[in-house]
Every structure is written in C-alpha cells, then in structure tokens.
C-alpha positions as CSV (number, residue, x, y, z in Angstrom):
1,X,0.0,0.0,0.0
2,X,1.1,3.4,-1.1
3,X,2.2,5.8,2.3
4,X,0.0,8.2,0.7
5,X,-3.4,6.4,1.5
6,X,-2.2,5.0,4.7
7,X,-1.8,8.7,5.9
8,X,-4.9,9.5,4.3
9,X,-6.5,6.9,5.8
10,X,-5.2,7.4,9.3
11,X,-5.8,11.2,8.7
12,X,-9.7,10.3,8.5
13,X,-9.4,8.9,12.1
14,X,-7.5,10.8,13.4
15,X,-7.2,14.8,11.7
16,X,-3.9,16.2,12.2
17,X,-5.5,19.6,12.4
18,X,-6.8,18.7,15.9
19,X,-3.3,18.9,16.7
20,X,-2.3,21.3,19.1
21,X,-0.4,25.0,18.4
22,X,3.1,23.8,19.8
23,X,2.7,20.4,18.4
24,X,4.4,18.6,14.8
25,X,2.9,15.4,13.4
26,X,2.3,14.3,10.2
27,X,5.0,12.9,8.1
28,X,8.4,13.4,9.6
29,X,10.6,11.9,6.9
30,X,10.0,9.8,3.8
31,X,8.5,9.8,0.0
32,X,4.4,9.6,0.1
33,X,4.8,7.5,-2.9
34,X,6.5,4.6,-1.1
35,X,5.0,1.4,-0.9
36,X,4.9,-0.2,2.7
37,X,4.5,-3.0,3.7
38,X,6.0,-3.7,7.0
39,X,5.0,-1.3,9.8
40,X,6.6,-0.5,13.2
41,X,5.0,0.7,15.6
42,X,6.7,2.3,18.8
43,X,6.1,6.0,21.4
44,X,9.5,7.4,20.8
45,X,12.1,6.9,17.7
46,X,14.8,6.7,19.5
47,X,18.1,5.1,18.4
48,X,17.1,1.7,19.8
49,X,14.0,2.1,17.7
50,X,15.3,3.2,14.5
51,X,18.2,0.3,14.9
52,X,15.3,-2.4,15.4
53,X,13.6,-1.0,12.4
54,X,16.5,-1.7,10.0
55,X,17.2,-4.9,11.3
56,X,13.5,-5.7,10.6
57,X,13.1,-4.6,7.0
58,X,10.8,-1.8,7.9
59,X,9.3,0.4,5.4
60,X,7.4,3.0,7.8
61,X,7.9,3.7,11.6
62,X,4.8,5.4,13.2
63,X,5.4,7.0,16.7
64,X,3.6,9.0,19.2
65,X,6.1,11.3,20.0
66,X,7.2,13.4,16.6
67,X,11.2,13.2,16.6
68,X,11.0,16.4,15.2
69,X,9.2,18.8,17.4
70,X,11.6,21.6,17.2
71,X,12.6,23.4,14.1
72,X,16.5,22.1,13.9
73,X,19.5,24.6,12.6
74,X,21.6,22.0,11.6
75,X,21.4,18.2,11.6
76,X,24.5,16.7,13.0
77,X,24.7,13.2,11.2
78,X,27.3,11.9,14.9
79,X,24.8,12.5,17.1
80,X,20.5,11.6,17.6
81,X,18.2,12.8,16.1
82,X,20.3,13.8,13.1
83,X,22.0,10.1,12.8
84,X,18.4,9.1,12.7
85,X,17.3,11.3,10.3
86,X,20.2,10.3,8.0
87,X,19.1,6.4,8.5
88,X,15.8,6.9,7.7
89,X,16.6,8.6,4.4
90,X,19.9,5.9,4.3
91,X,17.7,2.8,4.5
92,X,14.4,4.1,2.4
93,X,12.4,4.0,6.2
94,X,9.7,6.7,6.4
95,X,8.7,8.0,9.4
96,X,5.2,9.6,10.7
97,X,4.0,10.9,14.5
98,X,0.6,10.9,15.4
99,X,0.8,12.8,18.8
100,X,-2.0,15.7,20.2
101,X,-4.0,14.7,17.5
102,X,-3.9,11.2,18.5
103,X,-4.6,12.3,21.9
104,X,-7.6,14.4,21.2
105,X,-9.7,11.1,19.3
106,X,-8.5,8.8,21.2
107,X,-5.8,8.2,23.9
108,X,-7.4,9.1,26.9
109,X,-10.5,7.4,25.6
110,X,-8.9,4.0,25.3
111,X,-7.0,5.1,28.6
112,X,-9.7,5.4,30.9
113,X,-11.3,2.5,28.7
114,X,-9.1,0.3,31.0
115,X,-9.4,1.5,34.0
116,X,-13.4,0.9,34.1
117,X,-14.2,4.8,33.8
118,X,-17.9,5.6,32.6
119,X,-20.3,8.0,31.6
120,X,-17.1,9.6,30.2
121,X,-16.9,13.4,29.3
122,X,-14.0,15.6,28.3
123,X,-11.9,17.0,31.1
124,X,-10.6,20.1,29.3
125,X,-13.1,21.5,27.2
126,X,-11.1,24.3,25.7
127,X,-8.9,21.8,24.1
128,X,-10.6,18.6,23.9
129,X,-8.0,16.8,26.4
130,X,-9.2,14.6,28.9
131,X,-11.9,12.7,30.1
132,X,-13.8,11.8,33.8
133,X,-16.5,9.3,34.5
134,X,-17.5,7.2,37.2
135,X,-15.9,4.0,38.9
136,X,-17.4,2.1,41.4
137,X,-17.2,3.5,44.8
138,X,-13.0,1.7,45.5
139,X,-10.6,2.2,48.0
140,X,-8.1,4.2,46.4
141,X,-5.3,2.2,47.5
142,X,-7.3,-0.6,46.0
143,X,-8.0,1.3,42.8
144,X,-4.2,2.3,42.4
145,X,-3.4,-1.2,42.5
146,X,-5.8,-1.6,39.4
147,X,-4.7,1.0,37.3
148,X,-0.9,-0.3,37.8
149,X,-2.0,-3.3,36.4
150,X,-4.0,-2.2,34.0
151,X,-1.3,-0.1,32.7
152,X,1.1,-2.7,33.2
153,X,3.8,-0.2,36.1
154,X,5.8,-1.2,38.6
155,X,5.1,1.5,40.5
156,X,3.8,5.3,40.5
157,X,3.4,8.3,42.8
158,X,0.6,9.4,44.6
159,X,-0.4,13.2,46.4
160,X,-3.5,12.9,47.9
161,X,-5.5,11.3,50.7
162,X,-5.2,8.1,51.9
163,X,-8.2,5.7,53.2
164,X,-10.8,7.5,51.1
165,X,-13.4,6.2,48.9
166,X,-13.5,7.6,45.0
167,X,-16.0,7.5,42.5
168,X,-15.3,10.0,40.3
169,X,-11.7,9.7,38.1
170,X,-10.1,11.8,35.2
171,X,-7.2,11.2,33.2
172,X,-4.9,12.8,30.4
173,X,-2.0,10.6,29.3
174,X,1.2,12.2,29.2
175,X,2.3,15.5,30.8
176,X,-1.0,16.4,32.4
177,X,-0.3,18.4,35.7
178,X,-1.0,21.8,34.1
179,X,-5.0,20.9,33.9
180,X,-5.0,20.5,37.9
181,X,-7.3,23.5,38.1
182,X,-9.4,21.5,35.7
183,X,-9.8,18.6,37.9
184,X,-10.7,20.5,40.9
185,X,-13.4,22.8,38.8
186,X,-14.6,19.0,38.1
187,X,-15.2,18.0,41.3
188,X,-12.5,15.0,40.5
189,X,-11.9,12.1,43.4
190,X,-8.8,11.4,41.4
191,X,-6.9,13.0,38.7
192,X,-4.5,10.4,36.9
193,X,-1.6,11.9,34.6
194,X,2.0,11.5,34.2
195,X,4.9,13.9,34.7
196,X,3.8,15.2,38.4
197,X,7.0,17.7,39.3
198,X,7.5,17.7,43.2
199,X,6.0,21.2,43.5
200,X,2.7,20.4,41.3
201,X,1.9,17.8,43.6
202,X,2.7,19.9,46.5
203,X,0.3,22.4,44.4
204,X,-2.4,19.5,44.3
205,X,-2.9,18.6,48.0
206,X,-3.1,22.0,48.7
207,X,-6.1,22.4,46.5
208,X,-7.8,19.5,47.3
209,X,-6.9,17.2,44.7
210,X,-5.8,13.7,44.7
211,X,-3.1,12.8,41.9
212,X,-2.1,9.8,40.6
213,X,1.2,10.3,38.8
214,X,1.7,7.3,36.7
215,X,4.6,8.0,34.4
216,X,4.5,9.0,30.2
217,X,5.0,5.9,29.2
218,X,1.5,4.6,29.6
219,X,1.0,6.4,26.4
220,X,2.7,3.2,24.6
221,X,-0.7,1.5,24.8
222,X,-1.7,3.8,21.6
223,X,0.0,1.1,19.8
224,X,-2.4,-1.7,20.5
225,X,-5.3,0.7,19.0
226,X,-3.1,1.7,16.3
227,X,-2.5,-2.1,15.4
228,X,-5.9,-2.4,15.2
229,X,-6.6,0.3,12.8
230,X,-4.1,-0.8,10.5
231,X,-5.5,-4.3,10.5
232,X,-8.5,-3.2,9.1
233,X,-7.1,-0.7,7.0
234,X,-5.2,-3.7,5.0
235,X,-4.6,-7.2,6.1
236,X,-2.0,-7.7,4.4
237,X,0.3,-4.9,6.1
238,X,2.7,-6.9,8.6
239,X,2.5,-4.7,12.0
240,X,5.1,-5.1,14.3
241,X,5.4,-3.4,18.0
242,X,8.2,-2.4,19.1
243,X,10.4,-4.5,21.8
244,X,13.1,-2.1,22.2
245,X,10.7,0.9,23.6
246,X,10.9,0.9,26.8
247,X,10.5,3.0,30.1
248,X,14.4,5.3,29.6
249,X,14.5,5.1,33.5
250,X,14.7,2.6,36.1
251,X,13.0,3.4,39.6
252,X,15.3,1.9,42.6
C-alpha cells in the first residue's frame, strides 16, 4: 500500500489539524509514494528504535512522539536525532508521528477504557484533552493497585488522601499536571496523569486534589489501537510493535 493512503487513511481517524499549536505530526521523513508493507509501531524513535527498524526490514515507523518537534538549525549526522534522520533517508524508512492529534480522538479514551471509567466526558473542554466518568465507589489504594495493572507499572506516585473512597476519576495521558485547576473545577476524586514535578503535587494537595502520577510511558498503549486500525485498514500490512521501547529510566 502506497504511504499516501495509509496517511490518508489514518488522517480520516485521526485529523492532524486537531493537533495542538506547539505540536508537529504528520510525516516526519520519507516519500508519500513509497510502498509499505512492513509497519513498526513504537512511542519514541529513539536510536534503539530506529536500529530495530533496519534490522526488521521496515518500510514506515509510526510513533507518538514526533522526533522532530523543534525546528533544527543544523542536523549533525554523529549524534541523535540527526543520525536518525540520516538512516531513515539511508535505508528508504519513512517515518510519521501521530501525537495531540492522536490524543484528542483517542488516547485518553482507550486510557480510561481500562481502567473501568464511565459516563465519560472531556476533562478540558477548551482543548478537547481529557476525560472523567464514574468508577465504582473503591478504595483508592485498592483502585491504584488496578490502574498499575491495567497499565502494566511497577510503580507510580501518589499526592492525595489516603483511606478515602472515589468515584469519580479523570485522566490525560502524558504530561497532564497543568489541567490541575481543571480537575478540581470538576469535582475530581482522582486525577490520573504523568509527569507530576514535586512542587505540582505539593500544588495538588493543597487544593484538594488527589493525583495519581503514573509515568508517560503509559502512552505506549496507543499502539495496541493503532495495530488495530491498520489491521483493518489492510490485512496484508505486517504490524510489528516495538520490543526495544521501553521506560528510559529505572526506579530503585
């Protein structure tokens, strides 16, 4: 299939002109006449990535993250991204991102999808980020325990009250910490996002609300939906996932 009517195709679903003002996504590198045929699918393109993509005979890499988000003065072909940039060209591989955009159709959707949230609306209305619902009355050290499974952590960081009951949960994926104000106006038992500085979460419990800080990298789980929408788009695209993107940190 042409890269043309993939991104057409994937534009349909998801329009890159809900992308946000600050944001780049869209085709990063790469000829839209190309034919694909093997598809990996991964958050970041980071060396590890791109390496695992030219072992694999990979014709397009689609990311969450764009690896160009900042206009760059000069590409330096010794270090990342510029060596990437040169081996994507070097090796034929294109390259597309699929990030706010994504988010705004979908991510928190599918998100709070597994972690049993309800009668979902959107958390920020002014830019469409976000949603709340309803659990079942839980614990909340019960219900942390089910969102680090769902999400598949090890671990995350909570500012908030302990031994309470919730019922009513947001969430934006990602670097959410700047819509605090947006979960209090909400009334919000708990607020889950990633990327919590010390100082926002001191910010939090002084206002009242409970945050769950469970890391970016949750936002890896856009590639089981994005596997899914290629799968119907053609069958006979191979889709791979990515086993080199991982969590860049450990936590001792």
């Amino acid at each position: 299939m042409k890269l043309n009517i993939i991104i057409e195709k994937l534009n349909e679903l998801y329009p890159e002109s809900l992308k946000s003002s600050y944001d780049n996504v869209g085709l990063m590198v790469g000829s839209m006449t190309k034919d694909v045929k093997r598809v990996l699918l991964a958050l970041d393109l980071t060396r590890e990535v791109m390496d695992e993509a030219i072992n694999n005979n990979i014709d397009l890499i689609i990311t969450h993250h764009p690896v160009l988000f900042h206009p760059l003065s000069m590409i330096d072909t010794d270090k990342d991204p510029g060596s990437i940039i040169r081996d994507l060209i070097k090796y034929d591989i294109a390259n597309y991102a699929m990030h706010t955009n994504f988010d705004v159709v979908k991510m928190n959707d599918y998100l709070s999808s597994l972690i049993g949230i309800e009668n979902k609306e959107i958390l920020s209305e002014s830019e469409s980020l976000g949603v709340y619902g309803d659990i079942k009355p839980t614990k909340v050290e019960d219900y942390i325990l089910k969102v680090k499974k769902a999400f598949g952590i090890a671990s995350c960081e909570y500012y908030g009250k302990e031994n309470i009951t919730i019922s009513k949960v947001g969430i934006i994926g990602g670097s959410g910490s700047s819509r605090i104000d947006a979960a209090k106006e909400k009334g919000l038992d708990l607020f889950i996002t990633g990327d919590v500085s010390y100082s926002r979460g001191i910010e939090a419990k002084r206002l009242g609300v409970n945050v769950l800080d469970v890391g970016h990298f949750v936002e890896h789980l856009f590639t089981d939906v994005l596997n899914e929408d290629l799968k119907n788009l053609d069958s006979t695209l191979e889709v791979l996932t990515s086993s080199v993107d991982v969590i860049p940190y450990v936590r001792y």
